[in-house]
One Martini backbone bead per residue (centre of mass of N, CA, C, O) as a GRO file, in nm:
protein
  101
    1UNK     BB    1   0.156  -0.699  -2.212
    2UNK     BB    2   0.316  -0.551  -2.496
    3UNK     BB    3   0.352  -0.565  -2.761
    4UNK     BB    4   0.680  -0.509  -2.876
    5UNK     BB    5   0.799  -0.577  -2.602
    6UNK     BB    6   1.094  -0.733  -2.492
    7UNK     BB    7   0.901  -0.950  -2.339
    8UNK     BB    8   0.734  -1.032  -2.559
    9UNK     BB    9   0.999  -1.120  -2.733
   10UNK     BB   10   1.084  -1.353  -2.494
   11UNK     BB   11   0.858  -1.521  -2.535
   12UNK     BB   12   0.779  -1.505  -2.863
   13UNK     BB   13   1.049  -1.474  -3.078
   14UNK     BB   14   1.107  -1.185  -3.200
   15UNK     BB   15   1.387  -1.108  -3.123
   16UNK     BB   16   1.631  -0.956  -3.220
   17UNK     BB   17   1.928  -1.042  -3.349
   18UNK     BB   18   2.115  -0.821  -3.187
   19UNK     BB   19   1.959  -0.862  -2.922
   20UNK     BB   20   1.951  -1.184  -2.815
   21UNK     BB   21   2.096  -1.112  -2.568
   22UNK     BB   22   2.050  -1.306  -2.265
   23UNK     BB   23   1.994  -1.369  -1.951
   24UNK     BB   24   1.938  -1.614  -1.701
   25UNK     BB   25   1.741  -1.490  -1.527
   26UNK     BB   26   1.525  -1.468  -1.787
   27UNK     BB   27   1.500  -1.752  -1.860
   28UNK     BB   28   1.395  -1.846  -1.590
   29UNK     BB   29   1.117  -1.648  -1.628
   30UNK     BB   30   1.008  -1.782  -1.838
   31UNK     BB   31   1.003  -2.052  -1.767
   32UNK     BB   32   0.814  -2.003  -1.506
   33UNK     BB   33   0.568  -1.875  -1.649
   34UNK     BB   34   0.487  -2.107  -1.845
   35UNK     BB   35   0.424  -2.295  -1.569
   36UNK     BB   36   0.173  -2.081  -1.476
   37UNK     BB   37   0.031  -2.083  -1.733
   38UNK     BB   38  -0.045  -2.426  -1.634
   39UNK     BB   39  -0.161  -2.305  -1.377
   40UNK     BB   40  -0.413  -2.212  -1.331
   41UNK     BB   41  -0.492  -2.223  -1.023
   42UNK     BB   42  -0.372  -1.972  -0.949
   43UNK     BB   43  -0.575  -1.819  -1.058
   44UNK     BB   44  -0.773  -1.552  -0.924
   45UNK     BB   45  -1.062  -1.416  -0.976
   46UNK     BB   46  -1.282  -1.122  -0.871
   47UNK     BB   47  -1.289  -0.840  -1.057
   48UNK     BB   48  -1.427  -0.762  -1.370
   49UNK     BB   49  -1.387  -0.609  -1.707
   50UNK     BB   50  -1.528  -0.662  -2.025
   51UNK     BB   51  -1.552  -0.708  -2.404
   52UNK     BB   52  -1.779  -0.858  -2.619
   53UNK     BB   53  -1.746  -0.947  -2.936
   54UNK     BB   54  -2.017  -0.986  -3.098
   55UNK     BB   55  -2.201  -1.057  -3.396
   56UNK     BB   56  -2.373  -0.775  -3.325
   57UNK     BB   57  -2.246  -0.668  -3.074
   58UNK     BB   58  -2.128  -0.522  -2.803
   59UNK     BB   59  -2.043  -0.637  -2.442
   60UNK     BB   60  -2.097  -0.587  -2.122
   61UNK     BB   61  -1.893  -0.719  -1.854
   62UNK     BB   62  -1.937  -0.851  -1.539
   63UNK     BB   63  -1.754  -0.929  -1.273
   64UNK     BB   64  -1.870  -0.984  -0.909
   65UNK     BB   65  -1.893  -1.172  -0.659
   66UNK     BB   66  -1.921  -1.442  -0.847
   67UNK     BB   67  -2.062  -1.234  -1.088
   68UNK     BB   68  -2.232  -1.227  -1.386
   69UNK     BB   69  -2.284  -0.918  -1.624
   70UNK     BB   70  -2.498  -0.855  -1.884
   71UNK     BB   71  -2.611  -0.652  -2.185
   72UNK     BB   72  -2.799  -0.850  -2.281
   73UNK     BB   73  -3.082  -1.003  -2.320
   74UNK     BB   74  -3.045  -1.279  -2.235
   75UNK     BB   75  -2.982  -1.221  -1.939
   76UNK     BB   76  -3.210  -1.088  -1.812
   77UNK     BB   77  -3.377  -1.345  -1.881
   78UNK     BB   78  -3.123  -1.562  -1.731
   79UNK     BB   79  -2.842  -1.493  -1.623
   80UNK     BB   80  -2.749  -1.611  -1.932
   81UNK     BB   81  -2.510  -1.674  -2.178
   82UNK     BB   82  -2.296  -1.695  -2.424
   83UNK     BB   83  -2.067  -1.499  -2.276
   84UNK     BB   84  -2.086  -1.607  -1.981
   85UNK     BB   85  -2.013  -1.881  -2.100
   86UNK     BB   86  -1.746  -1.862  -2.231
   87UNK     BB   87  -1.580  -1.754  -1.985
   88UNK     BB   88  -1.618  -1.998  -1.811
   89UNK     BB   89  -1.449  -2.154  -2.050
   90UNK     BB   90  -1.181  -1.971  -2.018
   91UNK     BB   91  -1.143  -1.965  -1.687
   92UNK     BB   92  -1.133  -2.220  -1.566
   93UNK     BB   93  -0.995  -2.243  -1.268
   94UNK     BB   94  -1.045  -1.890  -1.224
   95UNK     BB   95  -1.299  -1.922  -1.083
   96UNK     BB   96  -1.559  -1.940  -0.919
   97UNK     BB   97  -1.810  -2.189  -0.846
   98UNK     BB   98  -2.166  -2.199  -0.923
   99UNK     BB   99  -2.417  -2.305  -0.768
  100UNK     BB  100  -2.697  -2.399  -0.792
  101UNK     BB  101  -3.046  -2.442  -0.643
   0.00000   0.00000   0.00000
């Protein structure tokens, strides 16, 4: 959803005032969105790709079959990183958990 789109104004409160009049059936769908938003659960990421600004560089990440990668140096050689440490406590209970062995 874009900054600025009618949808975004009507999650976010910022609907203009001569435009405030919205249906019923959009309250409910509000409604519905912020209670889907607090069960995490509910969402499975599978395989993503994005960019994290990190302190010194910019890192490209991808998610794909439970596995993440990044292109610092740290992470080349462990498998792990701060970015990809981030991610994981951003996501919790929206990627698969991954068991060390």
């Amino acid at each position: 959803m874009l900054k600025g789109t009618r949808a975004h104004a009507c999650l976010f409160g910022s609907y203009p005032e001569k435009e405030s009049k919205m249906d019923y059936g959009m309250i409910g769908k509000i409604e519905k969105s912020k209670r889907y938003a607090e069960e995490r659960e509910r969402f499975q990421f599978k395989n993503f790709e994005l960019t994290f600004e990190g302190d010194n560089n910019p890192h490209r990440i991808t998610f794909e079959d439970g596995l993440f990668q990044c292109d610092c140096e740290f992470f080349m050689s462990h498998q792990r990183c701060g970015h990809t440490m981030a991610l994981e406590i951003l996501l919790k209970d929206m990627i698969p958990v991954m068991v060390d062995a």
